[in-house]
mmCIF file of the C-alpha atoms, coordinates in Angstrom:
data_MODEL
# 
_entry.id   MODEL 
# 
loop_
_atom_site.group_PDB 
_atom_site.id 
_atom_site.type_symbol 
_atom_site.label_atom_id 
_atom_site.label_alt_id 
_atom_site.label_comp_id 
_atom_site.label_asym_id 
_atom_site.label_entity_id 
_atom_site.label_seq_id 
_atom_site.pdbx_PDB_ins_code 
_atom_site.Cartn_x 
_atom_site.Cartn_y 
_atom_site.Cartn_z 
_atom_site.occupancy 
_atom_site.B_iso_or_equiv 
_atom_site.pdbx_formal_charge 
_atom_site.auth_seq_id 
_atom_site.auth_comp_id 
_atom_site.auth_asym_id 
_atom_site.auth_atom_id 
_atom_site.pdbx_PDB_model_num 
ATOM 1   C CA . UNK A 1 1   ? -1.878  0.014   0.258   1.00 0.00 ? 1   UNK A CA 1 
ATOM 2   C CA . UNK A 1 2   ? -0.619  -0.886  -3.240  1.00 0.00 ? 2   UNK A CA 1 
ATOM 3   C CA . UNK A 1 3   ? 1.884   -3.142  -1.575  1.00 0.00 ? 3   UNK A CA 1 
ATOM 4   C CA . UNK A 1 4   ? -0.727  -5.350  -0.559  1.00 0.00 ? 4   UNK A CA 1 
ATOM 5   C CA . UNK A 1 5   ? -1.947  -6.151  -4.343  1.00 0.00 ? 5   UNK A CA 1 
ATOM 6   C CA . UNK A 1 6   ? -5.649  -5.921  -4.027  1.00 0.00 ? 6   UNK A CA 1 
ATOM 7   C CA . UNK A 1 7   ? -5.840  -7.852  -0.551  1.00 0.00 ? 7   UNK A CA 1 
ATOM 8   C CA . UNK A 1 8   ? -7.733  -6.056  2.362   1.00 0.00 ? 8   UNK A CA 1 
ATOM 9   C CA . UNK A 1 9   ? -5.125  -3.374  4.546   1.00 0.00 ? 9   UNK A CA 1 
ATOM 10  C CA . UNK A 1 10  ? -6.626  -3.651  8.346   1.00 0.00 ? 10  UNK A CA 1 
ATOM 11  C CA . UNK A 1 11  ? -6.190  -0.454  10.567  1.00 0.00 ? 11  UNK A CA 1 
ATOM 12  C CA . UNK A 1 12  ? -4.098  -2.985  12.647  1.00 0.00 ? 12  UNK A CA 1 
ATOM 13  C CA . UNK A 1 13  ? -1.370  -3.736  9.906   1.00 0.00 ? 13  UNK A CA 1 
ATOM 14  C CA . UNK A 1 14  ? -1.560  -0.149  8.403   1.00 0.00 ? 14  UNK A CA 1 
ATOM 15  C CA . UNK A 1 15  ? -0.979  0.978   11.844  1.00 0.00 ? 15  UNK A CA 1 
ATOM 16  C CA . UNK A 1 16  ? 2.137   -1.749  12.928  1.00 0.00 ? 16  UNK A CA 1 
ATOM 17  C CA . UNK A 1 17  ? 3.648   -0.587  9.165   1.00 0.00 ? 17  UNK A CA 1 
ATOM 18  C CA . UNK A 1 18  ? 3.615   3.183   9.676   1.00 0.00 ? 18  UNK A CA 1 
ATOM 19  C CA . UNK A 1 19  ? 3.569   3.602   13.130  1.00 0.00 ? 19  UNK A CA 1 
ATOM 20  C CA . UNK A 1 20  ? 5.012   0.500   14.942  1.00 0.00 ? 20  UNK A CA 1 
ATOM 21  C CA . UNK A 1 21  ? 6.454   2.015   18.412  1.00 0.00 ? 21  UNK A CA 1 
ATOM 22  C CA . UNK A 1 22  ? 3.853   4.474   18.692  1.00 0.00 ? 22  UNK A CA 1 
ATOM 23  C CA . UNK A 1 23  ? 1.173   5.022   21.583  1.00 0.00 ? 23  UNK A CA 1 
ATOM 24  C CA . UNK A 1 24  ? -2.205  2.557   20.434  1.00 0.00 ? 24  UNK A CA 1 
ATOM 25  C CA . UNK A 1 25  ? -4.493  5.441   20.673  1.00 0.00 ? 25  UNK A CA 1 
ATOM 26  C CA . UNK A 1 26  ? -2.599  8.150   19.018  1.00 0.00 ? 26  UNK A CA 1 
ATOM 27  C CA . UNK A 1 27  ? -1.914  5.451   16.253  1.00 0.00 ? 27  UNK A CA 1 
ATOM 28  C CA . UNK A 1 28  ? -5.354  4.661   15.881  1.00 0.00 ? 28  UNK A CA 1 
ATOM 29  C CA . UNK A 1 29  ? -6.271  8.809   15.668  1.00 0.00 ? 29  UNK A CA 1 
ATOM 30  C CA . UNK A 1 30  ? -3.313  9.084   12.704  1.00 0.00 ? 30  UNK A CA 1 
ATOM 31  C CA . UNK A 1 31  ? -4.634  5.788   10.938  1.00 0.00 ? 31  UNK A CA 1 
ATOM 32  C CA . UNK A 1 32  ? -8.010  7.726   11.048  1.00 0.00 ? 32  UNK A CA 1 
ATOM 33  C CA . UNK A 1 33  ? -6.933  11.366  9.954   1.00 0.00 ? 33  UNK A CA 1 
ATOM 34  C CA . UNK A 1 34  ? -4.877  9.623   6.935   1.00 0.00 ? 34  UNK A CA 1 
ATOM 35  C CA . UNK A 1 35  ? -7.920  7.296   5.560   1.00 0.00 ? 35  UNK A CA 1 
ATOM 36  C CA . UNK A 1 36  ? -10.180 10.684  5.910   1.00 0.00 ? 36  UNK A CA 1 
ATOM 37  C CA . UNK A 1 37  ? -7.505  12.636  4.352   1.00 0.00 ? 37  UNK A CA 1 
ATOM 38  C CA . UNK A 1 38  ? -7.115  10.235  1.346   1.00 0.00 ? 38  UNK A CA 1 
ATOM 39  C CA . UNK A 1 39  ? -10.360 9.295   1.006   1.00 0.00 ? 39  UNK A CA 1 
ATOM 40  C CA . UNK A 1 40  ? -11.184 13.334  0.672   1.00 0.00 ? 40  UNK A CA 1 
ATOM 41  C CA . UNK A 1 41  ? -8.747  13.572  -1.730  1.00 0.00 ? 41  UNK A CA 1 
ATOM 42  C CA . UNK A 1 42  ? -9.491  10.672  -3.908  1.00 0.00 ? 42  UNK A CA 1 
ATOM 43  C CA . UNK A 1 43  ? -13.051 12.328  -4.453  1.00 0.00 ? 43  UNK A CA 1 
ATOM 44  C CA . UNK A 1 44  ? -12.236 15.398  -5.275  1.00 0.00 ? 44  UNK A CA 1 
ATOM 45  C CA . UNK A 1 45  ? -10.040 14.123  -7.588  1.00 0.00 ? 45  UNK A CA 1 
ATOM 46  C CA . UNK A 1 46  ? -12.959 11.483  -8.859  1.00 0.00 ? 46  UNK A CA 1 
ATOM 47  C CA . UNK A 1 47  ? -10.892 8.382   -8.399  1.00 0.00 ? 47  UNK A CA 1 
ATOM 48  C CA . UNK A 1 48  ? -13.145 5.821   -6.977  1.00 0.00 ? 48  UNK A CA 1 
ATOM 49  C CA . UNK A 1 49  ? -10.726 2.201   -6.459  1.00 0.00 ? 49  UNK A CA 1 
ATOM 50  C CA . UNK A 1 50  ? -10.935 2.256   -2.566  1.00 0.00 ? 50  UNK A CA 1 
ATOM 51  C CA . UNK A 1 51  ? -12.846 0.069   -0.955  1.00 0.00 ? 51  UNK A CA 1 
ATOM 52  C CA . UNK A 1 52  ? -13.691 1.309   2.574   1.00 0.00 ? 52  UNK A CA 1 
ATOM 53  C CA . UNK A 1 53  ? -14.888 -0.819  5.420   1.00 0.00 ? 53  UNK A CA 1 
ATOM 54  C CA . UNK A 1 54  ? -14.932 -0.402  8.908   1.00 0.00 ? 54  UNK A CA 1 
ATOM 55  C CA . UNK A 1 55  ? -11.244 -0.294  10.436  1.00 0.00 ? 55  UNK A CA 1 
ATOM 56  C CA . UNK A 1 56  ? -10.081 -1.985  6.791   1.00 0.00 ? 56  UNK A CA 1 
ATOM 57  C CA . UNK A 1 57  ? -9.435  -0.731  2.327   1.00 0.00 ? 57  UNK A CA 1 
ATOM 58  C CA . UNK A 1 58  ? -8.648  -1.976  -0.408  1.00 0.00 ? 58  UNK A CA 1 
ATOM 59  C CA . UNK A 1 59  ? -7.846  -1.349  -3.641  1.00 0.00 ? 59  UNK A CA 1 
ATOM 60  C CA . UNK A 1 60  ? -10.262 -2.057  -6.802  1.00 0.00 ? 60  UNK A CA 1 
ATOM 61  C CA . UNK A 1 61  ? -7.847  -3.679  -9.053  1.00 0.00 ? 61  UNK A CA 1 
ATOM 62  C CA . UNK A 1 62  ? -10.041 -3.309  -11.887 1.00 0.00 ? 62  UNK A CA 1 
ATOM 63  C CA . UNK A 1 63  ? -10.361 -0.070  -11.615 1.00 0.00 ? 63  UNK A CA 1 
ATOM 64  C CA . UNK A 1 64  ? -6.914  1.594   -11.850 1.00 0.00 ? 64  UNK A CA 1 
ATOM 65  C CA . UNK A 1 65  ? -3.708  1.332   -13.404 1.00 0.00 ? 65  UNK A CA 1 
ATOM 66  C CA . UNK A 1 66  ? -0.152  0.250   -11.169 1.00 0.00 ? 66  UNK A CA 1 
ATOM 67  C CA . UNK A 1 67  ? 3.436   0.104   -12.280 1.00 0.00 ? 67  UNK A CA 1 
ATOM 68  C CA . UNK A 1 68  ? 4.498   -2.329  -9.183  1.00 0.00 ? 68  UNK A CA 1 
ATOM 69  C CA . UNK A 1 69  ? 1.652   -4.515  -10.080 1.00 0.00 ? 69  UNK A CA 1 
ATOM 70  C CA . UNK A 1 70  ? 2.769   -5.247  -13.689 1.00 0.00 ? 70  UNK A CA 1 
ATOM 71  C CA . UNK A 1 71  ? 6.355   -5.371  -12.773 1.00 0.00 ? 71  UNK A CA 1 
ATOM 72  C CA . UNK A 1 72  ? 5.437   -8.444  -10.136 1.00 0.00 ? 72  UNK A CA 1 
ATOM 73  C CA . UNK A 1 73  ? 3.531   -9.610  -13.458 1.00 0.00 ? 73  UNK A CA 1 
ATOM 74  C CA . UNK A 1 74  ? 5.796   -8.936  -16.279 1.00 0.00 ? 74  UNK A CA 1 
ATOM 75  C CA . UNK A 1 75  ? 9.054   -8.107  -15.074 1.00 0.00 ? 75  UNK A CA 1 
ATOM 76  C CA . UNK A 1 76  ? 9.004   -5.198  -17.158 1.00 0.00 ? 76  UNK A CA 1 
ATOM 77  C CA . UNK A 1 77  ? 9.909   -1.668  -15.417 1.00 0.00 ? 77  UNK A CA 1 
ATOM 78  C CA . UNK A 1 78  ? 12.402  0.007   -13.633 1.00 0.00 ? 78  UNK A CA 1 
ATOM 79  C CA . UNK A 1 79  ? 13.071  -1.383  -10.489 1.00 0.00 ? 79  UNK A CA 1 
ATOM 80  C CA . UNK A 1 80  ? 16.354  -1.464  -9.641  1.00 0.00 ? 80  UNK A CA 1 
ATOM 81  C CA . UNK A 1 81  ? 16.565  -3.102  -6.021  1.00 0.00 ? 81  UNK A CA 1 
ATOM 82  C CA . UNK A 1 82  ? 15.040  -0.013  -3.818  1.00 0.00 ? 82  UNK A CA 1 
ATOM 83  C CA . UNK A 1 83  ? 11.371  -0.210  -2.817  1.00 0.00 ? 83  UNK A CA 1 
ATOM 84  C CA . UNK A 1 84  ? 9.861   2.418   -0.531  1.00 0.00 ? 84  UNK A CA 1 
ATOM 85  C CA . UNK A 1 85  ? 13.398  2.130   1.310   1.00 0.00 ? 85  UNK A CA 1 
ATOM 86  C CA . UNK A 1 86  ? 12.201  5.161   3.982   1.00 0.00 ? 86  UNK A CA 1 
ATOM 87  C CA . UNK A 1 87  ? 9.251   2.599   5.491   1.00 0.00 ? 87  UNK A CA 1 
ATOM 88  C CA . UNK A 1 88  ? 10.767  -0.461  7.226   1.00 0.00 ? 88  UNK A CA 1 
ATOM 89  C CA . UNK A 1 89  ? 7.637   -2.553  5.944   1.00 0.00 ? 89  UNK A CA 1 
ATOM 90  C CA . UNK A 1 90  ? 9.045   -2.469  2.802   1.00 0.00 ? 90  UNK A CA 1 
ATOM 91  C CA . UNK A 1 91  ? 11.857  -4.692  3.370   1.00 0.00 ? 91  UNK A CA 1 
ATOM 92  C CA . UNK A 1 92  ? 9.248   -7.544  3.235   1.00 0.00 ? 92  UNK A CA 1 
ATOM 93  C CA . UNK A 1 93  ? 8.667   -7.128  -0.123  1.00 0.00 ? 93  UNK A CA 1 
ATOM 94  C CA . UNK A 1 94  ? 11.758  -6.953  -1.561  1.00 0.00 ? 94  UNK A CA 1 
ATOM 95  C CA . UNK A 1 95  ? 12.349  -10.303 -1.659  1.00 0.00 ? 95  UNK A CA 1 
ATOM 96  C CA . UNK A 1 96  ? 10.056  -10.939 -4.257  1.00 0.00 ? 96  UNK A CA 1 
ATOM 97  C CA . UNK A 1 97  ? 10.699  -8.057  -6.620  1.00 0.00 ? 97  UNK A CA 1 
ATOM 98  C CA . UNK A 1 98  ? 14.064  -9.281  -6.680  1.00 0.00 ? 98  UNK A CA 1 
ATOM 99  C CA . UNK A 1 99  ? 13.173  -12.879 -7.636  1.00 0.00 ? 99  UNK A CA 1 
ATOM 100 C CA . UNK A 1 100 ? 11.113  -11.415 -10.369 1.00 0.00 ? 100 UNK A CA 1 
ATOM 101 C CA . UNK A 1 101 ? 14.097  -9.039  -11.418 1.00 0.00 ? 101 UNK A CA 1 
ATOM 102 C CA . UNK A 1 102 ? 16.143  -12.298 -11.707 1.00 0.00 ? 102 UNK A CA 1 
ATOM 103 C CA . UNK A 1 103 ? 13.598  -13.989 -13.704 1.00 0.00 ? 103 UNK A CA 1 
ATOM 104 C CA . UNK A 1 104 ? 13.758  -10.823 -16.078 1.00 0.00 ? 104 UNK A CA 1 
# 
């Protein structure tokens, strides 16, 4: 969800991202289990940056804090050309942290 930089993450894309060959339904059941599972344990932990909608969250930019997010700003960190390398999404995005690693 951080990935997406403050833009809306639909149940569809969350779902073709961490699930992409699996069964529709018993994707749609994990999607749902994981959202109720992190939104449980963002309030116990009194964080309160998601956004939940219907079958869609974001994140509250405002309202938190994110290492990736200054690195795509400043260039500053330590990314060194792996990015969530166990997810197969993630390959999208590397791409641009390594134009901003260049520009570093």
């Amino acid at each position: 969800m951080l990935a997406y930089n403050g833009k809306t993450l639909t149940m569809g894309d969350a779902i073709a991202h961490l699930w992409p060959d699996g069964d529709a339904d018993k994707s749609k059941i994990l999607y749902r289990d994981a959202v109720w599972r992190l939104r449980k344990t963002l309030e116990e932990a009194d964080v309160h940056c998601v956004e939940w909608r219907r079958a869609a969250l974001s994140v509250n930019k405002s309202l938190i804090s994110c290492d990736y997010w200054d690195y795509l700003l400043t260039g500053k960190g330590n990314y060194c050309g792996e990015f969530c390398k166990l997810y197969d999404w993630s390959v999208d995005y590397l791409a641009q942290l390594d134009r901003v690693r260049k520009k570093s």
